[in-house]
C-alpha positions as CSV (number, residue, x, y, z in Angstrom):
1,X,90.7,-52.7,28.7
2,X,91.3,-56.2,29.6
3,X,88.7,-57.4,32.3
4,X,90.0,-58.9,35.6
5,X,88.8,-62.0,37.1
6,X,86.5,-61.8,40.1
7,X,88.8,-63.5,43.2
8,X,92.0,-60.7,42.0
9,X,88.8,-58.0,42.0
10,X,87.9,-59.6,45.5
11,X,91.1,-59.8,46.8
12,X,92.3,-58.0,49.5
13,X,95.3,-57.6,51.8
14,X,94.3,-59.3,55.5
15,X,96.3,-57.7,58.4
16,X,96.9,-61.2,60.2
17,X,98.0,-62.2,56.3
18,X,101.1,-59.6,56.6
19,X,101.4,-60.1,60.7
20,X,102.3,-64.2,59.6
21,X,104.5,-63.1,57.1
22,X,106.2,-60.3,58.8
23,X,106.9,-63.3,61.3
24,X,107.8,-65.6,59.1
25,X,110.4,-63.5,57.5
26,X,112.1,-62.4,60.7
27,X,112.3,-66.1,62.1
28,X,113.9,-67.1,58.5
29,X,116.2,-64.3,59.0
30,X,117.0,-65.5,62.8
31,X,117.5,-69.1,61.4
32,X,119.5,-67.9,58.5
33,X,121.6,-65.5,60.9
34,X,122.9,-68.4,63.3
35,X,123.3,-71.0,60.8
36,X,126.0,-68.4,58.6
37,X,127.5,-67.7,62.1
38,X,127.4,-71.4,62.7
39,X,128.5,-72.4,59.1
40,X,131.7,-69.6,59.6
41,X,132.7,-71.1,62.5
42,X,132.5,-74.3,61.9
43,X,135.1,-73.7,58.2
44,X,137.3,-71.3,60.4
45,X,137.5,-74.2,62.9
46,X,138.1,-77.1,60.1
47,X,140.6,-74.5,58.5
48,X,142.8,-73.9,61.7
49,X,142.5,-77.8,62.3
50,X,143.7,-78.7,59.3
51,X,146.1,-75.6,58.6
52,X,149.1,-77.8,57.9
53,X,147.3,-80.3,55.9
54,X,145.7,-77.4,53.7
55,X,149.4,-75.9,53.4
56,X,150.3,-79.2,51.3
57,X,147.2,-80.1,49.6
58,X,144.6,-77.4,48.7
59,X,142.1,-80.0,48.2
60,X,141.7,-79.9,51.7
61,X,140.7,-76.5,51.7
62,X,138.2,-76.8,48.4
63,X,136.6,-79.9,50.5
64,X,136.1,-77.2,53.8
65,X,134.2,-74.9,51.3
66,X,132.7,-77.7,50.2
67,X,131.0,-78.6,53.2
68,X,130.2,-74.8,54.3
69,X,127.8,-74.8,50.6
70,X,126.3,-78.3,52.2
71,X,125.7,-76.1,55.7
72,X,124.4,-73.1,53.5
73,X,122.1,-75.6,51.5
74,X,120.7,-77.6,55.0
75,X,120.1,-74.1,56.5
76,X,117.7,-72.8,53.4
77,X,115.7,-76.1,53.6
78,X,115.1,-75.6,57.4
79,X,113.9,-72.3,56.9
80,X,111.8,-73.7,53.7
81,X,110.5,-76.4,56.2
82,X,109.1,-73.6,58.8
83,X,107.1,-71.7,55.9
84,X,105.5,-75.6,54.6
85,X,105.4,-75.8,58.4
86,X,102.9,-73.0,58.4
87,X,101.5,-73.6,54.9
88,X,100.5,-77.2,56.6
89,X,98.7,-75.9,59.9
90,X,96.9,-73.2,58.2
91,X,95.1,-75.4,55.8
92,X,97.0,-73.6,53.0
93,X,98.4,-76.8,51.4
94,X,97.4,-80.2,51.6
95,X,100.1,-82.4,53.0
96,X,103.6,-81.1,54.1
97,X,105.5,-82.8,50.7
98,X,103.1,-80.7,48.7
99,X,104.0,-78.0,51.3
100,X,107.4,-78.2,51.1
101,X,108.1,-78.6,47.0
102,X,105.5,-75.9,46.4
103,X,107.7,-73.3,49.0
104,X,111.2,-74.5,47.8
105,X,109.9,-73.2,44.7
106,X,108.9,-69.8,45.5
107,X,111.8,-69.8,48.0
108,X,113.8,-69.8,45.1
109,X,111.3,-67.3,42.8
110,X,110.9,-70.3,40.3
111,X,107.3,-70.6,41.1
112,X,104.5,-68.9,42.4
113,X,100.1,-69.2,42.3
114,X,99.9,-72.5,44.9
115,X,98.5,-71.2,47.7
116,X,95.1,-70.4,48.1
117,X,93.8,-66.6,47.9
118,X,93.7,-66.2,51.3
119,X,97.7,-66.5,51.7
120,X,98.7,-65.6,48.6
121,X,100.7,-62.5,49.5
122,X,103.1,-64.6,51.6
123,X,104.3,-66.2,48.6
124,X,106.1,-63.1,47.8
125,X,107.1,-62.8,51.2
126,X,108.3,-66.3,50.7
127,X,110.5,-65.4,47.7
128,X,111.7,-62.6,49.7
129,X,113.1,-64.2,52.5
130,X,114.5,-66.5,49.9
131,X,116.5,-63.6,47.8
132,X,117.6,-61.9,51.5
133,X,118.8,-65.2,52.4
134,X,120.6,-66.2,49.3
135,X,122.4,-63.1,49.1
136,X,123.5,-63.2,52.6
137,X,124.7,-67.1,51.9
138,X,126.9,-65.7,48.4
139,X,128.3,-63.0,50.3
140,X,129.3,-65.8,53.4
141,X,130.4,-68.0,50.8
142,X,132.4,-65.7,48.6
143,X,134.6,-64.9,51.7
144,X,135.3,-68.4,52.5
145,X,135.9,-69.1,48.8
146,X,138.3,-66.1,48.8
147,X,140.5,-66.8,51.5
148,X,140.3,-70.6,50.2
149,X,141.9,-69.4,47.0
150,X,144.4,-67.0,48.2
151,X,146.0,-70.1,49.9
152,X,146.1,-72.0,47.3
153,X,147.3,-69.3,44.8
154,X,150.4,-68.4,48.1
155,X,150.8,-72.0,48.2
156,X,151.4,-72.5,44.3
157,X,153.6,-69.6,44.7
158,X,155.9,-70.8,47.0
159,X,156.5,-74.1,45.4
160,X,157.0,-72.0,42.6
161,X,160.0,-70.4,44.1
162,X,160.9,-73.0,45.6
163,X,161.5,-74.9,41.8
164,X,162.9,-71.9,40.6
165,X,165.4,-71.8,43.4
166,X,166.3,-75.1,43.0
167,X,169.9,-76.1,44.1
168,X,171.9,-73.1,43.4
169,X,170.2,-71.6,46.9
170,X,171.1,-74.6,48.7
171,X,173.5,-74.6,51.9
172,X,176.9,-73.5,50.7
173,X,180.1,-75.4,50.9
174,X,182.1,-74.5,53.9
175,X,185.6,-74.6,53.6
176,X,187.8,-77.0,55.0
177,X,185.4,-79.4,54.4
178,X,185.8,-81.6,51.4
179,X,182.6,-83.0,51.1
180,X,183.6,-86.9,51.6
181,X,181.8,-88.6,54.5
């Protein structure tokens, strides 16, 4: 049997160690929570705003998800900035860029194995919050992705008709009238 180094021997889970991360996960979820609510309401707002202009162009609509991915994107890196926040003040990285790149990683479960024993089981918590959070941000996405494309797929539709229509649907030719101005 393969022999295990002595710090993994050593190791053992601290109670303050899952009380911080315990924490730390709910306050990413709190910070994750309002900034969907804030990121659906802001795209429900720009898409009543600019109703009539995404009836014509359905750019306008691809630009409103657009910006709700930017909103989703800015959320995850505040809530990466509060764990290098903590990584920072408890000694557990050396500067808050260090902080920062090192918990974007294992946000996203790219990376783990930077922070020093003594933390090391929040960098699972870490990648935790990060899948919790990214699923929550596809399934907010996804809706406003759907209802972008079911106006554009009605609005293709109806110029469809429309072509297809064409002239032999237009106004009739009342009688009496011979047409001549």
């Amino acid at each position: 049997m393969d022999t295990f180094p002595p710090h993994d021997i050593a190791y053992i889970i601290r109670l303050d160690e899952l009380l911080w991360g315990a924490l730390l996960l709910a306050l990413t979820l709190a910070i994750h929570g309002f900034g969907m609510f804030l990121t659906v309401d802001i795209s429900n707002a720009l898409n009543d705003r600019f109703e009539q202009a995404r009836s014509q162009r359905p750019v306008v609509g691809l630009g409103i998800v657009i910006l709700a991915s930017w909103m989703i994107i800015l959320v995850d890196l505040i809530e990466v900035g509060v764990w290098a926040g903590f990584f920072v003040w408890k000694g557990a990285q050396p500067n808050p860029f260090s902080a920062f790149y090192n918990g974007l990683l294992n946000y996203t479960t790219l990376a783990a194995g930077y922070l020093p024993q003594r933390w090391r089981l929040l960098e699972g918590m870490l990648g935790t919050a990060g899948l919790l959070t990214f699923a929550w941000s596809t399934g907010v996405l996804f809706s406003l992705a759907q209802d972008y494309q079911e106006k554009a797929l009605q609005l293709r539709k109806l110029r469809r008709d429309k072509q297809r229509s064409g002239p032999a649907h237009a106004e009739p030719h009342r009688s009496g009238d011979s047409g001549r101005a």
